[in-house]
C-alpha positions in Angstrom: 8.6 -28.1 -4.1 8.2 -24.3 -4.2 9.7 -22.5 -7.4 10.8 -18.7 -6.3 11.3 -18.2 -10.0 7.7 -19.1 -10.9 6.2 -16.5 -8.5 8.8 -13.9 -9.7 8.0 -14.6 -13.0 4.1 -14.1 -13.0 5.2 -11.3 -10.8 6.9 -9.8 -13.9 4.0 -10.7 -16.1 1.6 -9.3 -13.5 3.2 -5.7 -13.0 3.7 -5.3 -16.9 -0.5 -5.3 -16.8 -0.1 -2.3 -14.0 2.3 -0.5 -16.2 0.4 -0.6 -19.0 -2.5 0.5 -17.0 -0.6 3.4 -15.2 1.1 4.5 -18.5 -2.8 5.4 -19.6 -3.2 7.1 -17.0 -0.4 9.2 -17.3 -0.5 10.1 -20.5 -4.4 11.4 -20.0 -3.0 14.3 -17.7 -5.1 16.2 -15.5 -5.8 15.9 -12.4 -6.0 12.1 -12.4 -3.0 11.4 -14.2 -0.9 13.7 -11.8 -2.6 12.0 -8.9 -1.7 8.5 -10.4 2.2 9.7 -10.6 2.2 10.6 -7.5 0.2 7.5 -6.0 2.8 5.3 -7.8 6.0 7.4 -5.8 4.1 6.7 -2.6 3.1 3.0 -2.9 6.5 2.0 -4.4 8.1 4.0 -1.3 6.0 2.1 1.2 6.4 -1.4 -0.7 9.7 -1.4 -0.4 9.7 -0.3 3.3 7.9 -3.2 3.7 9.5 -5.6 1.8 13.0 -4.4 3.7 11.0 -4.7 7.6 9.9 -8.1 6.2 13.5 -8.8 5.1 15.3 -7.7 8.1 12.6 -9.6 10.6 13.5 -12.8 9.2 11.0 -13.3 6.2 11.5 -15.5 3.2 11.9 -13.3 -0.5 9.1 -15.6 -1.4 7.0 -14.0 1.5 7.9 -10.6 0.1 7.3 -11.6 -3.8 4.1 -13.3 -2.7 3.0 -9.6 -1.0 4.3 -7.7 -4.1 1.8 -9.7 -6.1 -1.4 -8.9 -3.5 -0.3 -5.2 -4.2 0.1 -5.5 -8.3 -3.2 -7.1 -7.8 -4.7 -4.5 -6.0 -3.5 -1.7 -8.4 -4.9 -3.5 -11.6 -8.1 -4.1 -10.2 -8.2 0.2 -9.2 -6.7 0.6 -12.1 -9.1 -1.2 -14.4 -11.8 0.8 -12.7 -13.9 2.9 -14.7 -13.1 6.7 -14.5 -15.9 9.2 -14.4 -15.8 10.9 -17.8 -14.5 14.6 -18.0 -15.6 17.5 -19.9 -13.1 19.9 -21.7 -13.8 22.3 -18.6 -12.2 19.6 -16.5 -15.5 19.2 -14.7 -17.4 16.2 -14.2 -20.2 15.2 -17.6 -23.5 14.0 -16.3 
């Protein structure tokens, strides 16, 4: 039998990994960390448009946790991407 509190649960755990990751981010500044804020204000905006259409078309919550996760998985594998290193210019290093 399916446990919706399972799947919420390692949802939890899962998005704590993206905060952390986000949080870094943020606090670095510049031009990355202001893009990464306002990345975050869109994709929450659009994930919970989603989750509502999904809601109001006659979809389970467990259909809508299950496509929170594919998204907290998609930001921690951006997220754990290397970023190019910056000078204190704010340019590029080679």
């Amino acid at each position: 039998m399916y446990n919706p509190f399972f799947s919420s649960f390692l949802l939890a755990v899962e998005a704590q990994r993206v905060i952390e990751l986000r949080l870094v981010r943020l606090a670095w500044g510049g031009s990355e960390g202001l893009a990464e804020a306002q990345s975050m204000v869109v994709e929450k905006v659009h994930a919970a448009g989603e989750a509502m259409t999904t809601l109001m078309l006659g979809g389970s919550p467990e259909t809508v946790i299950a496509r929170y996760r594919e998204h907290v998985a998609a930001n921690t594998k951006r997220l754990s991407a290397p970023v190019a290193p910056v000078d204190v210019n704010g340019l590029a290093a080679t």
